[in-house]
N, CA, C and O atoms as CSV, one atom per row, in Angstrom:
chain,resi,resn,atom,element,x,y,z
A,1,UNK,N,N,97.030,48.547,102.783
A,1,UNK,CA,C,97.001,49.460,101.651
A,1,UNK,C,C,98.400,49.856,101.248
A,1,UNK,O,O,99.373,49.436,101.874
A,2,UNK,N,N,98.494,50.539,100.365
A,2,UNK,CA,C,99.929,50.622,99.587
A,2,UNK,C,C,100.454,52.313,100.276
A,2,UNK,O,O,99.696,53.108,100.831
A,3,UNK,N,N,101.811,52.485,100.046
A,3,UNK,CA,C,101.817,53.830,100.560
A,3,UNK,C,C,102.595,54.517,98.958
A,3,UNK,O,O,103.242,53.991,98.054
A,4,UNK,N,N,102.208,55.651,99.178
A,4,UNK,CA,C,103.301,56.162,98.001
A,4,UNK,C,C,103.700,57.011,98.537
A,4,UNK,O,O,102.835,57.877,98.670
A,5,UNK,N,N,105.056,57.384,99.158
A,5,UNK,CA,C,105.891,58.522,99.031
A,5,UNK,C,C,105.890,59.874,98.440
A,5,UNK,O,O,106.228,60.291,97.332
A,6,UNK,N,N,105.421,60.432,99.480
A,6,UNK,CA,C,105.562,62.059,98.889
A,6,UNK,C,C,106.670,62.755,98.931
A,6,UNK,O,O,106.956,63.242,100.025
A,7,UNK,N,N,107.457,62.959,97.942
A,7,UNK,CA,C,108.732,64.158,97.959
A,7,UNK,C,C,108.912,64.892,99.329
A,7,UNK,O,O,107.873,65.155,99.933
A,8,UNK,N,N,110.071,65.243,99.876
A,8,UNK,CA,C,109.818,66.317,100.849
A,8,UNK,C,C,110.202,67.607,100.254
A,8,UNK,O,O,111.278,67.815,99.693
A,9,UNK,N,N,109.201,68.503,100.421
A,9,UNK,CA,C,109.380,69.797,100.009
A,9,UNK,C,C,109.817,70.924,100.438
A,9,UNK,O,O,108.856,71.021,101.202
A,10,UNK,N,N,110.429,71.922,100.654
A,10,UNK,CA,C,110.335,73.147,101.214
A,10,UNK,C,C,110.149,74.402,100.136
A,10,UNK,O,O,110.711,74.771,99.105
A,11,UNK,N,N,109.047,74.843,100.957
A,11,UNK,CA,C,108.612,76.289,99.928
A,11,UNK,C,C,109.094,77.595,100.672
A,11,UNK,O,O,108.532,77.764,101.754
A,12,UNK,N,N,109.879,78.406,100.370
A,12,UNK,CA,C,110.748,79.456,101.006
A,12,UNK,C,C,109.608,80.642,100.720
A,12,UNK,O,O,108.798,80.370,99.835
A,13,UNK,N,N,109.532,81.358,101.091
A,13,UNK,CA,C,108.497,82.449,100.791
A,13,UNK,C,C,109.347,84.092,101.473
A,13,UNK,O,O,109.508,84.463,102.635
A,14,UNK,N,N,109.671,84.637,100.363
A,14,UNK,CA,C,110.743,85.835,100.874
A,14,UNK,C,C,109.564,86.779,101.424
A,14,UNK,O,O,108.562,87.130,100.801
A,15,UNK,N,N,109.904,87.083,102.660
A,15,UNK,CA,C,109.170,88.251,103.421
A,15,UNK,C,C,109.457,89.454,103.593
A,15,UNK,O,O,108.701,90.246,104.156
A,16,UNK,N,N,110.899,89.828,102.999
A,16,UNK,CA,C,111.459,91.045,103.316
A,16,UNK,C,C,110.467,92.096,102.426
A,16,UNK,O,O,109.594,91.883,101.583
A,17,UNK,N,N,111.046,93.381,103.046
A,17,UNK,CA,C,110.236,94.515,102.865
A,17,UNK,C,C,110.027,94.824,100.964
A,17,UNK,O,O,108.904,95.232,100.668
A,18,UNK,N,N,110.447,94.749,100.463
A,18,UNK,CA,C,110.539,94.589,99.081
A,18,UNK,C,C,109.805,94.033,98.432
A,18,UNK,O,O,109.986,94.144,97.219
A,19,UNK,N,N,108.653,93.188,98.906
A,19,UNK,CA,C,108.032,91.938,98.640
A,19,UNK,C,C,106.824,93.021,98.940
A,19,UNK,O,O,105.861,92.685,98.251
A,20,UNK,N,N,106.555,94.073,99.636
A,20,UNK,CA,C,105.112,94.714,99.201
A,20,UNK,C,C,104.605,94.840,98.244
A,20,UNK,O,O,105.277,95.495,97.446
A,21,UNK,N,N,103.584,94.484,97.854
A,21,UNK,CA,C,102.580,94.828,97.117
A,21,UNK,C,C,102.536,93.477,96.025
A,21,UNK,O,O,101.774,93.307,95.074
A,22,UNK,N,N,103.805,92.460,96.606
A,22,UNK,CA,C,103.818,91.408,95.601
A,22,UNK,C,C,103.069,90.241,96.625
A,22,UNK,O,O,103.175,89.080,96.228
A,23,UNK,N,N,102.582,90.385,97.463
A,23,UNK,CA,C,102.099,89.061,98.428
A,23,UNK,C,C,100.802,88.678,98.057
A,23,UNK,O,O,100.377,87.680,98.638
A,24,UNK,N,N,99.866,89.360,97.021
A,24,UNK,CA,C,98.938,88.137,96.357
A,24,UNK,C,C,99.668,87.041,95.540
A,24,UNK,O,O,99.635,85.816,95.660
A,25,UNK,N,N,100.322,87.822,94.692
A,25,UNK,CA,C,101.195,86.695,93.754
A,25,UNK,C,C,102.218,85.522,94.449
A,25,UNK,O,O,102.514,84.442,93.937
A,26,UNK,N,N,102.666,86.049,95.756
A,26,UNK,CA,C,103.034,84.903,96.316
A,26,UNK,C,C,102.472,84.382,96.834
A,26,UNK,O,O,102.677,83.205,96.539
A,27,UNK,N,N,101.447,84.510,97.861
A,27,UNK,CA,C,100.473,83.678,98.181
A,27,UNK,C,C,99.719,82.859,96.963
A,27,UNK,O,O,99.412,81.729,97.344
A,28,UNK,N,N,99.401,83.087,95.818
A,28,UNK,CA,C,99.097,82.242,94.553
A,28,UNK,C,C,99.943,81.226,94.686
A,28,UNK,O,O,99.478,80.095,94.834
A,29,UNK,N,N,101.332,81.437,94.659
A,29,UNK,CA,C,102.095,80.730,94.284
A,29,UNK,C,C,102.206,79.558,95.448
A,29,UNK,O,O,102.730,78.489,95.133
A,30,UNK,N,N,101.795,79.724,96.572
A,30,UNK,CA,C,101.844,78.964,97.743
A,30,UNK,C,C,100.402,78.228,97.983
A,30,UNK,O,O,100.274,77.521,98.983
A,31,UNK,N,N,99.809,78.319,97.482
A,31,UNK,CA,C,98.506,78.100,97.253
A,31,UNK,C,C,98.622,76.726,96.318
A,31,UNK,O,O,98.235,75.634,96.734
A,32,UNK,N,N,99.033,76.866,95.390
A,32,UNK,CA,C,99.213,76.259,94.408
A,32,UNK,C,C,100.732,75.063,94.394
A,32,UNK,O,O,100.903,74.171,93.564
A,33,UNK,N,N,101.413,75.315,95.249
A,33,UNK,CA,C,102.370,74.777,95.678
A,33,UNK,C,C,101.348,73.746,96.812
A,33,UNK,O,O,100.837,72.751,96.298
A,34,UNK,N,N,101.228,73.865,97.486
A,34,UNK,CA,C,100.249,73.327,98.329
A,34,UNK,C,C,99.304,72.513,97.685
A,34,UNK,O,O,99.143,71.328,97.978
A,35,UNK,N,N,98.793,72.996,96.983
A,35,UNK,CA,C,97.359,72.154,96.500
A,35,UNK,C,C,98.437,71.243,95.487
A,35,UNK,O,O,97.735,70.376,94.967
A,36,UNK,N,N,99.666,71.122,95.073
A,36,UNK,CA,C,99.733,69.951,94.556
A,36,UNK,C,C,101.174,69.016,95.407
A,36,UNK,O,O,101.738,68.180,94.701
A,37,UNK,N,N,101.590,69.167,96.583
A,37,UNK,CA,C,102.084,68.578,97.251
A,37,UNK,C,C,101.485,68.951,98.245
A,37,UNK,O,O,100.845,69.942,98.599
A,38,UNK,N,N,102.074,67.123,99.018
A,38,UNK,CA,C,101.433,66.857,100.454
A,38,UNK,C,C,102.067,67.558,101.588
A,38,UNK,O,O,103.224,67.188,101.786
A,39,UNK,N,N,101.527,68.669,102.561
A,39,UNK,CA,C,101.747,68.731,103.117
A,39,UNK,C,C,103.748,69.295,103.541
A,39,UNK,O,O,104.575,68.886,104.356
A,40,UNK,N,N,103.763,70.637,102.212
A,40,UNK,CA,C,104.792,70.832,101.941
A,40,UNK,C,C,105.363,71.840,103.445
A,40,UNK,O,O,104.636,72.121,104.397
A,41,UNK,N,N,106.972,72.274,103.277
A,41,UNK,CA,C,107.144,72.836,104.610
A,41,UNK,C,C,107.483,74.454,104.309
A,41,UNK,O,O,108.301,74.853,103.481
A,42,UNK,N,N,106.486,75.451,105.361
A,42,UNK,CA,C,106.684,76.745,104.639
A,42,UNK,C,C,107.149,77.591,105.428
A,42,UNK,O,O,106.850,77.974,106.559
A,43,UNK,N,N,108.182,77.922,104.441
A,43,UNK,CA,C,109.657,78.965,105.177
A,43,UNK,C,C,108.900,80.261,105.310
A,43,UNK,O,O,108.101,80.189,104.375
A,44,UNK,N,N,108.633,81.688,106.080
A,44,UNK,CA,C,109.131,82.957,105.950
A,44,UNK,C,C,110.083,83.423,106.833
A,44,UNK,O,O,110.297,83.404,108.045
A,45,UNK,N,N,110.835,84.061,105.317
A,45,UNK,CA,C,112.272,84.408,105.898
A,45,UNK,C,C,112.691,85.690,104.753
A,45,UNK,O,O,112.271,85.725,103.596
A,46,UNK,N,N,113.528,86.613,105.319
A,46,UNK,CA,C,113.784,87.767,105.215
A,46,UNK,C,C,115.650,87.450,105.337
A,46,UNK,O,O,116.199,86.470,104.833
A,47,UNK,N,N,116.208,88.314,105.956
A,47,UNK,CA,C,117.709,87.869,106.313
A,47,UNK,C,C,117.831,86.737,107.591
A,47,UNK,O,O,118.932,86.244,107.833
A,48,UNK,N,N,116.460,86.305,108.506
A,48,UNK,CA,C,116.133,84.673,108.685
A,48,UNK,C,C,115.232,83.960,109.002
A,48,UNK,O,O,114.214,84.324,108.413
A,49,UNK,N,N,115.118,83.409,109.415
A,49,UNK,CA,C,113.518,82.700,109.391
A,49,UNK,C,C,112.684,83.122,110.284
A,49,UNK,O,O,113.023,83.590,111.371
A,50,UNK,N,N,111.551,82.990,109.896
A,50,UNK,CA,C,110.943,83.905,110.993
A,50,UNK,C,C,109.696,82.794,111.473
A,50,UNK,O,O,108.984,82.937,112.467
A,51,UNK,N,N,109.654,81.992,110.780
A,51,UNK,CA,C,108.337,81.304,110.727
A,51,UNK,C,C,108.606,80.092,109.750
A,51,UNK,O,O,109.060,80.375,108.641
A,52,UNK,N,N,108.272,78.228,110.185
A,52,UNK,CA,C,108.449,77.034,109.469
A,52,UNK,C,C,107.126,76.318,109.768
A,52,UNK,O,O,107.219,75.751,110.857
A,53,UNK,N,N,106.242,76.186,109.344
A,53,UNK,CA,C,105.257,74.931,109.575
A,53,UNK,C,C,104.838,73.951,108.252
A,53,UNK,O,O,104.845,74.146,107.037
A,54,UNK,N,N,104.625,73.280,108.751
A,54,UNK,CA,C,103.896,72.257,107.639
A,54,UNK,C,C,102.741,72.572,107.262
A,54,UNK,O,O,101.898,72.814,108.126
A,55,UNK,N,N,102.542,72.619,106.449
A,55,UNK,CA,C,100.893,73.207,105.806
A,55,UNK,C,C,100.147,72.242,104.972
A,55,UNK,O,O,100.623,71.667,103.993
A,56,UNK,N,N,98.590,72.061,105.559
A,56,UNK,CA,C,98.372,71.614,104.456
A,56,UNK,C,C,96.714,72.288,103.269
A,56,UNK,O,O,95.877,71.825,102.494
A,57,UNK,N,N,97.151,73.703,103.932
A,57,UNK,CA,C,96.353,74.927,103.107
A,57,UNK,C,C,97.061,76.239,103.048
A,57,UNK,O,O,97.892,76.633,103.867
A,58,UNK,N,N,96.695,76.789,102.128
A,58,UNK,CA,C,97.709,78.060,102.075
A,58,UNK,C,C,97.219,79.105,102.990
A,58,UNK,O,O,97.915,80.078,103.282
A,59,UNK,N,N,96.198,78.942,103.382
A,59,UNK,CA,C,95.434,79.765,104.204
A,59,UNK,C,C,95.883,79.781,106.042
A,59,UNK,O,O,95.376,80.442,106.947
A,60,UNK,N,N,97.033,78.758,106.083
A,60,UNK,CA,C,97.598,78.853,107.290
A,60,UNK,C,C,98.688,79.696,107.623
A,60,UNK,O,O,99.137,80.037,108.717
A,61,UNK,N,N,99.128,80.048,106.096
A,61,UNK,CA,C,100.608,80.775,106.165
A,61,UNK,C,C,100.591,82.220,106.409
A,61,UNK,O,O,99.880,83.032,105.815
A,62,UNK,N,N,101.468,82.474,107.368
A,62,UNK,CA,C,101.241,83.466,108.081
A,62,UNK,C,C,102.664,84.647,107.705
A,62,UNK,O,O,103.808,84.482,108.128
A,63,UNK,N,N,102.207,85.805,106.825
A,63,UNK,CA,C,103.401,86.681,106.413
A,63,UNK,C,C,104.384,87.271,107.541
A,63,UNK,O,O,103.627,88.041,108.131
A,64,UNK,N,N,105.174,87.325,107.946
A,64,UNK,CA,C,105.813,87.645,109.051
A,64,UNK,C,C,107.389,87.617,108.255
A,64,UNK,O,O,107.978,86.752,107.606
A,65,UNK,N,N,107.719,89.013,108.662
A,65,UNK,CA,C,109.297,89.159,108.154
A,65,UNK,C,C,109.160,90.668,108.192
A,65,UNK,O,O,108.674,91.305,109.126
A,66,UNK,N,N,109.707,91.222,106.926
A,66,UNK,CA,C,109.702,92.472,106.898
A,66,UNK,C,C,111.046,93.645,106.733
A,66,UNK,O,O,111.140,94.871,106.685
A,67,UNK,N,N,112.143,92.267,106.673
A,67,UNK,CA,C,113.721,93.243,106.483
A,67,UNK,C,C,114.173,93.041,105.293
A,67,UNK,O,O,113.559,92.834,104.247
A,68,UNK,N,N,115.320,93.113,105.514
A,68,UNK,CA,C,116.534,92.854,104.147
A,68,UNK,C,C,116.065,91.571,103.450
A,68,UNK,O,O,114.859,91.345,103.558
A,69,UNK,N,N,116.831,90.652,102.724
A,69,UNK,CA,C,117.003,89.351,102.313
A,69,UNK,C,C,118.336,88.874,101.767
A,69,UNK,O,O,119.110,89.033,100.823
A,70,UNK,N,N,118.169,88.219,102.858
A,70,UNK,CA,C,119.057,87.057,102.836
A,70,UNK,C,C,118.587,85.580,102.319
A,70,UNK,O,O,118.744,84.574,103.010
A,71,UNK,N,N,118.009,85.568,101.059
A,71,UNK,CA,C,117.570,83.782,100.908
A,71,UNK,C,C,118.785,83.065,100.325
A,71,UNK,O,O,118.322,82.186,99.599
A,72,UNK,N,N,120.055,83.022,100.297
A,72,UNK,CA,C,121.169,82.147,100.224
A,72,UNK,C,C,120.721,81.347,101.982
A,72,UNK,O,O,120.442,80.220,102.393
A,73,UNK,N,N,120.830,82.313,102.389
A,73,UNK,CA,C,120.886,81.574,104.194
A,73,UNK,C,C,119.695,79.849,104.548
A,73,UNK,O,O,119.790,78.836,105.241
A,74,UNK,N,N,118.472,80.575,103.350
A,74,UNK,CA,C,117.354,80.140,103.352
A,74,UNK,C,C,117.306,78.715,102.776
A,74,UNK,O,O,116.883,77.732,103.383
A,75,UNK,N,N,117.923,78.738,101.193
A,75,UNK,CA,C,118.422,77.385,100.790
A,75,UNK,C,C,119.236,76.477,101.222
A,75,UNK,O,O,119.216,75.253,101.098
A,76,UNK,N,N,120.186,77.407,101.909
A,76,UNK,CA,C,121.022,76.244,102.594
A,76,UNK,C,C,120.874,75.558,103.490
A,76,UNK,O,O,121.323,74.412,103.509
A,77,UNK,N,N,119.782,76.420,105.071
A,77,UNK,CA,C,119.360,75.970,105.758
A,77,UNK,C,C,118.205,74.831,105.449
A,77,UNK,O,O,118.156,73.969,106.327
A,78,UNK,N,N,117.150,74.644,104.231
A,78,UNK,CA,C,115.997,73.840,104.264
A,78,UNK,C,C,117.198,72.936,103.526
A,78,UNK,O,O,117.140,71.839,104.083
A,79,UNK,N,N,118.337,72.908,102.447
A,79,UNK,CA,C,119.189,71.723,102.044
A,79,UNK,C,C,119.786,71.008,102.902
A,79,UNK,O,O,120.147,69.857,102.658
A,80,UNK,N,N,119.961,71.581,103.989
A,80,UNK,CA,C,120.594,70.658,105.157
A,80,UNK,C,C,119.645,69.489,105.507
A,80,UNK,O,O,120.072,68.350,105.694
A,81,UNK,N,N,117.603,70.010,105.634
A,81,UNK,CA,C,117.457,69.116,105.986
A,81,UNK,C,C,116.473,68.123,105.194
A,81,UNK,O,O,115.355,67.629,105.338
A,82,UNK,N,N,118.081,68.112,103.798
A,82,UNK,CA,C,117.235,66.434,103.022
A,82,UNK,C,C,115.805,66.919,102.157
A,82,UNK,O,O,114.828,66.177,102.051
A,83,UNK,N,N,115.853,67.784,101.787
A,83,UNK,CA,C,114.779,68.209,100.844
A,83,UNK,C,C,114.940,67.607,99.984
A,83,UNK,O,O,116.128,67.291,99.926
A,84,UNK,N,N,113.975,66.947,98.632
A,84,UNK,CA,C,113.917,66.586,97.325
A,84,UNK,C,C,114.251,67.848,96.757
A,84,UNK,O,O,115.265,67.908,96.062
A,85,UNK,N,N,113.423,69.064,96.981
A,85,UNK,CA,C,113.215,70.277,96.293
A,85,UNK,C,C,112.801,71.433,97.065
A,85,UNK,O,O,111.961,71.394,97.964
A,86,UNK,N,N,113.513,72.602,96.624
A,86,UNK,CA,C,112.673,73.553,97.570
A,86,UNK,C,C,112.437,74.669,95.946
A,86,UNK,O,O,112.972,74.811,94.847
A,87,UNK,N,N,111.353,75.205,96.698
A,87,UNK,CA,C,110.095,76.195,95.992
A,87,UNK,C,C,110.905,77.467,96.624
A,87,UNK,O,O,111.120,77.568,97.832
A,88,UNK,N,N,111.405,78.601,95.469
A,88,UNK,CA,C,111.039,79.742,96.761
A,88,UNK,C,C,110.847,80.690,95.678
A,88,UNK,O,O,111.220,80.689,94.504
A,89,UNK,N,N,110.131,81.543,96.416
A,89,UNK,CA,C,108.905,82.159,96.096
A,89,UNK,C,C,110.000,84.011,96.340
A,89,UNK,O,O,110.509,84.379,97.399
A,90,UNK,N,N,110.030,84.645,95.228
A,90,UNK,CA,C,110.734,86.312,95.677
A,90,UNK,C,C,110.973,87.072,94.740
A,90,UNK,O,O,111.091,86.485,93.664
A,91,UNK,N,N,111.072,87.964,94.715
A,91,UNK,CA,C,111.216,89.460,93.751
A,91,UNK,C,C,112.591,89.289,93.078
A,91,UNK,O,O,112.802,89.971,92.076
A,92,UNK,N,N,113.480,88.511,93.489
A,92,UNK,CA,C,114.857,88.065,93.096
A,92,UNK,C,C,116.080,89.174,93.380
A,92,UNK,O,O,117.147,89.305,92.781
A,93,UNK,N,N,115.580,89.860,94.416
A,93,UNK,CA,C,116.577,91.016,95.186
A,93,UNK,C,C,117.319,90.265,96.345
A,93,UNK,O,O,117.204,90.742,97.474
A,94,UNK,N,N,118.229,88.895,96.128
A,94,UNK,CA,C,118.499,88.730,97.142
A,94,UNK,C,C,120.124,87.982,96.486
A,94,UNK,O,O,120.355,87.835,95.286
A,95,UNK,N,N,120.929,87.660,97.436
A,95,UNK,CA,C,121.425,86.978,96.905
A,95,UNK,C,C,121.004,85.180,97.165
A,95,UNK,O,O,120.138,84.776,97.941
A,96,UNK,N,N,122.166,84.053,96.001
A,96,UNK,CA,C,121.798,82.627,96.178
A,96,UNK,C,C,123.281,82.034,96.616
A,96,UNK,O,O,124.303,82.722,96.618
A,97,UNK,N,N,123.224,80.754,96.956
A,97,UNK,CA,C,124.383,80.268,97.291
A,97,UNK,C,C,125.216,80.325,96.182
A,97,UNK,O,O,124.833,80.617,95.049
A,98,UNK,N,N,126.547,80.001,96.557
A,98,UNK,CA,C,127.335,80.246,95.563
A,98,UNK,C,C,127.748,78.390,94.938
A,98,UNK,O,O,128.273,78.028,93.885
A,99,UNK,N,N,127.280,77.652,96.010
A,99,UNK,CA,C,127.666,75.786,95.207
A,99,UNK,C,C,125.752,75.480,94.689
A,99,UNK,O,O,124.944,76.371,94.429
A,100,UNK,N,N,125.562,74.385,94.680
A,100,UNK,CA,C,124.832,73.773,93.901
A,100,UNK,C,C,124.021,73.637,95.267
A,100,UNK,O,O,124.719,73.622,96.282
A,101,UNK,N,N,123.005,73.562,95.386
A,101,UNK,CA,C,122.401,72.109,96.814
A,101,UNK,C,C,121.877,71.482,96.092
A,101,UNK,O,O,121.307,71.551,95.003
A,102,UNK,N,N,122.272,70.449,97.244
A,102,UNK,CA,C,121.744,69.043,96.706
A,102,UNK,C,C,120.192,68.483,96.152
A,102,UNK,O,O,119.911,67.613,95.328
A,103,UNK,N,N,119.125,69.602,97.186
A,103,UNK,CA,C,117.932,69.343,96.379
A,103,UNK,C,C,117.778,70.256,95.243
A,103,UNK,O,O,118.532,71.222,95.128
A,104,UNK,N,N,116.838,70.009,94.387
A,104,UNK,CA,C,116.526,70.445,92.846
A,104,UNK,C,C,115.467,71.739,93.617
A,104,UNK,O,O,114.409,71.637,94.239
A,105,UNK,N,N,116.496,73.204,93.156
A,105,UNK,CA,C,115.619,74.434,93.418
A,105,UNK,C,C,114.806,75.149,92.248
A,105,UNK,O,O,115.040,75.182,91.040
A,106,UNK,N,N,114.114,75.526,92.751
A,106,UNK,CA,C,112.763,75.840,91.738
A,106,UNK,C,C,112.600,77.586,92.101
A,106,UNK,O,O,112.235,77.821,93.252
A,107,UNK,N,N,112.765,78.393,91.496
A,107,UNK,CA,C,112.617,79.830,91.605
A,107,UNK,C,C,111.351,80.511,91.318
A,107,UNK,O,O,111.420,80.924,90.161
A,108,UNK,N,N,110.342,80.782,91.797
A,108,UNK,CA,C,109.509,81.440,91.591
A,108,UNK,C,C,109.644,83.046,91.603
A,108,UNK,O,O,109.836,83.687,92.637
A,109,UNK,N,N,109.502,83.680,90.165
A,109,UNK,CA,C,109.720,85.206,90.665
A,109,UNK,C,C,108.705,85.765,90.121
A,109,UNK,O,O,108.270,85.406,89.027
A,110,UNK,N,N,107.968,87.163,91.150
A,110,UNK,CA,C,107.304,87.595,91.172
A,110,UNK,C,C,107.352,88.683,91.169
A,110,UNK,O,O,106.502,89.363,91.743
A,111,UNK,N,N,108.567,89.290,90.390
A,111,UNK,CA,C,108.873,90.359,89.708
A,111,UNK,C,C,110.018,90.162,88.839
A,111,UNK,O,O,110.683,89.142,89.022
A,112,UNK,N,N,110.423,91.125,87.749
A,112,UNK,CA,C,111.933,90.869,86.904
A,112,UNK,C,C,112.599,91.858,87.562
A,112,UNK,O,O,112.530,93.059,87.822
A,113,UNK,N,N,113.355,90.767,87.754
A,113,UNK,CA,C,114.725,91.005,89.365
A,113,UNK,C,C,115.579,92.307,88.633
A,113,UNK,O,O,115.382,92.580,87.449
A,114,UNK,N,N,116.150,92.759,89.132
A,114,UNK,CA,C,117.156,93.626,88.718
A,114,UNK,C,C,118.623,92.879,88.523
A,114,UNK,O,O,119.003,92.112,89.408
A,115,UNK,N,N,119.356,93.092,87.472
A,115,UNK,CA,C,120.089,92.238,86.871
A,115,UNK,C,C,121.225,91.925,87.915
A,115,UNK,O,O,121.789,90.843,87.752
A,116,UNK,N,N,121.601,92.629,88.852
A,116,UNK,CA,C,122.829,92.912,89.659
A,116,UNK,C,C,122.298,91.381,90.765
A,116,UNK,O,O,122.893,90.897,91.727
A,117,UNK,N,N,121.407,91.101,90.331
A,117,UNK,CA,C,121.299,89.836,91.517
A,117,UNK,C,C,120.655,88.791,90.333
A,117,UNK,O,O,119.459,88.679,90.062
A,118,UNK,N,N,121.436,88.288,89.903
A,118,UNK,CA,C,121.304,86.749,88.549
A,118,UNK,C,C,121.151,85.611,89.130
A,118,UNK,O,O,121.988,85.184,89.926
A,119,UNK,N,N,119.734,84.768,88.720
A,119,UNK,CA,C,119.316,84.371,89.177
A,119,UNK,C,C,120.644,82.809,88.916
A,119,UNK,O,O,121.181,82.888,87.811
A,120,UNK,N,N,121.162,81.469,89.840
A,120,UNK,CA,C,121.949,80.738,89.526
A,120,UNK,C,C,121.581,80.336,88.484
A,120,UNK,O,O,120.543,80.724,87.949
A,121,UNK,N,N,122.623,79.201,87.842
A,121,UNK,CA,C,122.431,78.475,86.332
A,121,UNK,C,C,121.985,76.712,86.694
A,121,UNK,O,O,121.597,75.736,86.052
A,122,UNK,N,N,122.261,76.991,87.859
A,122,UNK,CA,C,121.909,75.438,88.440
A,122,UNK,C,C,119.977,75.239,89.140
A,122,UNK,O,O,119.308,74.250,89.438
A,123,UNK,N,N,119.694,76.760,89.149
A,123,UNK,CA,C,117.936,76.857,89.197
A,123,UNK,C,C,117.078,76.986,88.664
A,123,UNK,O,O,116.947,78.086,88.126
A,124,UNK,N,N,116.070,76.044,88.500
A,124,UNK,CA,C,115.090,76.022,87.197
A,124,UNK,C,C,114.278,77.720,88.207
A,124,UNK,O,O,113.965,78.014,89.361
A,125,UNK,N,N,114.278,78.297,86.984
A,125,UNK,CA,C,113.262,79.746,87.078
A,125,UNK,C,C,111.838,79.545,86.434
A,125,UNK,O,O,111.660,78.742,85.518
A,126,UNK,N,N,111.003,80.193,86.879
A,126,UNK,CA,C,109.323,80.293,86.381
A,126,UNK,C,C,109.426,82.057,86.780
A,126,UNK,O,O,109.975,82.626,87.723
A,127,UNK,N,N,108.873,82.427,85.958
A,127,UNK,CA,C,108.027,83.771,85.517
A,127,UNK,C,C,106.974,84.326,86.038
A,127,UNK,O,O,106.270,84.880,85.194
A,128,UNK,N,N,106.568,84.394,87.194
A,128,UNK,CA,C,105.171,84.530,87.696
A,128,UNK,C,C,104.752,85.860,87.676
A,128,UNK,O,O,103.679,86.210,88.167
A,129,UNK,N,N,105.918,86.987,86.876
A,129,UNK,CA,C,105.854,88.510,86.960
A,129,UNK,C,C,104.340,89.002,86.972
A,129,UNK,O,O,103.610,89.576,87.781
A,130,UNK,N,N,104.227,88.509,85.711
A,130,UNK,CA,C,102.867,88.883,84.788
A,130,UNK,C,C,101.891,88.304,85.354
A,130,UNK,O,O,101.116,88.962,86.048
A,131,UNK,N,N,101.721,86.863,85.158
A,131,UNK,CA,C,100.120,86.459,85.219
A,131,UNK,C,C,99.791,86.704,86.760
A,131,UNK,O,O,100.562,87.052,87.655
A,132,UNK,N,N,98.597,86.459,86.808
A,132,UNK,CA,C,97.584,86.480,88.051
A,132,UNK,C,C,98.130,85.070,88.633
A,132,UNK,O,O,98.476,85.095,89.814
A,133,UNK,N,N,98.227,84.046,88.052
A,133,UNK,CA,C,98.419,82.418,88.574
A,133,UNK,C,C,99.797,82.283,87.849
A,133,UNK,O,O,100.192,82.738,86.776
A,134,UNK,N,N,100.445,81.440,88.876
A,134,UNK,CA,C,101.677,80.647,88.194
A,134,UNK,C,C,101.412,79.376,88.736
A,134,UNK,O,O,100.627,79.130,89.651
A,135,UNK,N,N,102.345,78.327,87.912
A,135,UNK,CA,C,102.291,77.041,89.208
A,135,UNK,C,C,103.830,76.826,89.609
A,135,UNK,O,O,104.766,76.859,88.809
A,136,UNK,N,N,103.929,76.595,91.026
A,136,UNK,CA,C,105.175,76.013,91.036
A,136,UNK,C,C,105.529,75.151,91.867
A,136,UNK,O,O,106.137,75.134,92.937
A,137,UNK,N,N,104.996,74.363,91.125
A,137,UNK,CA,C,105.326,72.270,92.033
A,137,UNK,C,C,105.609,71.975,91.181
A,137,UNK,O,O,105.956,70.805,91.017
């Protein structure tokens, strides 16, 4: 049989304390990240990781964090290892790296960030403030 190559993914999922009351909307968003890649890899991390597995339901991911945020730490660490793309999923209270990485980052926000933390010019952003569903694969 033929194989086709699935992207490797990483979906970052910010856990810090700030992120209350927004964890249906990220779980949507991981849900949905999931249901359209195989078996993507899911970060929670706060100022650091707290938790990485491979998933292949959203219903495995387990919220665990609960501090500051640090997701610069977060991109750089899943770019080290050879991602196509990483997903991350946050209120946009954090800071981002300051170079490019090499995989293509995808911003999911699930609130409108406060301006003092701008989201990079090198990251495609999605809007998930508002609706009930976003997609972001």
């Amino acid at each position: 049989g033929s194989y086709k190559a699935q992207p490797k993914v990483s979906i970052i999922c910010d856990t810090s304390a700030s992120m209350d009351g927004l964890y249906e909307r990220a779980f949507t968003a991981i849900a949905q990240g999931c249901r359209g890649l195989n078996r993507p890899r899911v970060v929670s991390f706060d100022t650091e990781m707290h938790d990485a597995k491979t998933l292949s339901n959203a219903k495995q991911f387990e919220w665990v964090g609960r501090g500051g945020t640090r997701l610069d730490r977060a991109v750089i660490e899943e770019d080290s290892r050879r991602r196509q793309a990483i997903v991350v999923i946050t209120d946009g209270e954090t800071r981002w790296p300051d170079s490019r990485p090499r995989a293509k980052v995808i911003i999911c926000l699930v609130k409108k960030p406060r301006s003092h933390y701008p989201t990079p010019s090198w990251a495609t952003v999605i809007d998930c403030s508002e609706e009930a569903r976003c997609y972001c694969g």
